[in-house]
C-alpha positions in Angstrom: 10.1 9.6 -23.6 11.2 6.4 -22.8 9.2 4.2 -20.6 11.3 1.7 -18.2 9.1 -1.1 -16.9 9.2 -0.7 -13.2 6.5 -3.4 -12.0 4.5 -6.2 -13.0 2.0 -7.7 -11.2 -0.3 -10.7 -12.0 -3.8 -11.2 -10.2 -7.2 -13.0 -10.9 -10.7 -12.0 -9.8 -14.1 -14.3 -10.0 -17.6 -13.3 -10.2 -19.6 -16.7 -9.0 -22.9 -15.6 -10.3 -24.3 -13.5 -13.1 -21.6 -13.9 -15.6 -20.4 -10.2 -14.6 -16.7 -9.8 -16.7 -16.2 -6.2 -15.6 -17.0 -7.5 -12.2 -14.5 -10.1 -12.3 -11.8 -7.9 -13.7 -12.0 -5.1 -11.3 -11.6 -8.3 -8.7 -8.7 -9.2 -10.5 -7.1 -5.8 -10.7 -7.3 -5.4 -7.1 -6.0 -9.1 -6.7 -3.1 -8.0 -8.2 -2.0 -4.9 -6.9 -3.5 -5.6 -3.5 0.0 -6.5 -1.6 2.3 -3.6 -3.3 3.9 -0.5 -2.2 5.4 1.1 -4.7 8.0 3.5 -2.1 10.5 3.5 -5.0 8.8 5.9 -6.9 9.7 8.8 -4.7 13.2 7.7 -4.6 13.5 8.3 -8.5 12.4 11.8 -8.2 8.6 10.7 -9.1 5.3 11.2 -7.8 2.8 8.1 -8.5 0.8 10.4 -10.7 3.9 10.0 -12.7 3.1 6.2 -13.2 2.2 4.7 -16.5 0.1 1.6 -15.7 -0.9 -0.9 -18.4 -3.4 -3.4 -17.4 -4.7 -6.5 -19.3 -7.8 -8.6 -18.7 -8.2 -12.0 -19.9 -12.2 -13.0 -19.8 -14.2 -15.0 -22.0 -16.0 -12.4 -23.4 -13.6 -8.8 -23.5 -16.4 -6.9 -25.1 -18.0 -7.7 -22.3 -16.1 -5.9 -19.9 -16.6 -2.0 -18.9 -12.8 -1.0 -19.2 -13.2 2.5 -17.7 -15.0 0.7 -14.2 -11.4 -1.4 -14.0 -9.2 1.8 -14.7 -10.8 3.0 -11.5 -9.6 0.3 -9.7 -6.1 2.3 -10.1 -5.1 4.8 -8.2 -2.6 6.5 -9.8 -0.9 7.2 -12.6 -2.1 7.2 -16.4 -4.2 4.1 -16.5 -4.9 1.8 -19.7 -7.0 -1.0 -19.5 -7.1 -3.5 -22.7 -9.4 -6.8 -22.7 -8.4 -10.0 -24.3 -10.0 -13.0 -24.8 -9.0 -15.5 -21.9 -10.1 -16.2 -18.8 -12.2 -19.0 -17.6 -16.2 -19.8 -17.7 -17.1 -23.0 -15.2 -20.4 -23.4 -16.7 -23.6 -24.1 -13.9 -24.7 -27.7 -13.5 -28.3 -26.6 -14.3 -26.7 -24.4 -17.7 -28.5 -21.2 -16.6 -25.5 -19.6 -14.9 -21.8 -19.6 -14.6 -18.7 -18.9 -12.9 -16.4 -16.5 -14.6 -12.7 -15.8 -14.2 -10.5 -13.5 -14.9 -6.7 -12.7 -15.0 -5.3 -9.5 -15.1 -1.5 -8.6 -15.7 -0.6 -5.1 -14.1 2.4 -3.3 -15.8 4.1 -0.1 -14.2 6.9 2.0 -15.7 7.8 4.9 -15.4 9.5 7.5 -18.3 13.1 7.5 -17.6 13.5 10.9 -18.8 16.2 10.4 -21.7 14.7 11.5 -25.3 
């Protein structure tokens, strides 16, 4: 199998209180893939079941995130969701809270059928 990289779409997500990573990844997840319609599929003899989708999340803290929670944010297709450290943390004035960002980069192929 060969995978052919059909899509990739870019989106961030922000949880304003509670330091919540998994939270701001799911946000960012549907950020991303929010505005798409992926018709094509169909035309190439697919269904979007047929989709491999690769998804990474840049937070502060990866371990922090609950990977399977943003793999639901997915529709279709065989999901995998892989944290990294990035992100952004806007730390409250008072120190007790903070503002946490994420970024999430959504990758679709699709196997092109040639061994």
């Amino acid at each position: 199998m060969a995978r052919v990289r059909c899509i990739t779409e870019m989106g961030m997500g922000v949880d304003v209180h509670g330091r919540d990573a998994t939270k701001a990844a799911r946000r960012a997840v549907s950020d991303a893939i929010r505005h798409s319609s992926l018709s094509f599929v169909r035309m190439m003899g697919k269904t979007p079941h047929d989709m491999i989708v690769d998804v990474t999340i840049g937070v502060p803290d990866p371990g922090a995130v609950d990977t399977a929670a943003v793999a639901k944010e997915l529709p279709y297709g065989t999901v995998t969701v892989t944290a990294v450290k990035g992100g952004l943390e806007i730390p409250a004035e008072t120190g007790t809270d903070a503002i946490t960002i994420a970024n999430a980069a959504v990758i679709v192929s699709l196997d092109d059928g040639k061994a």
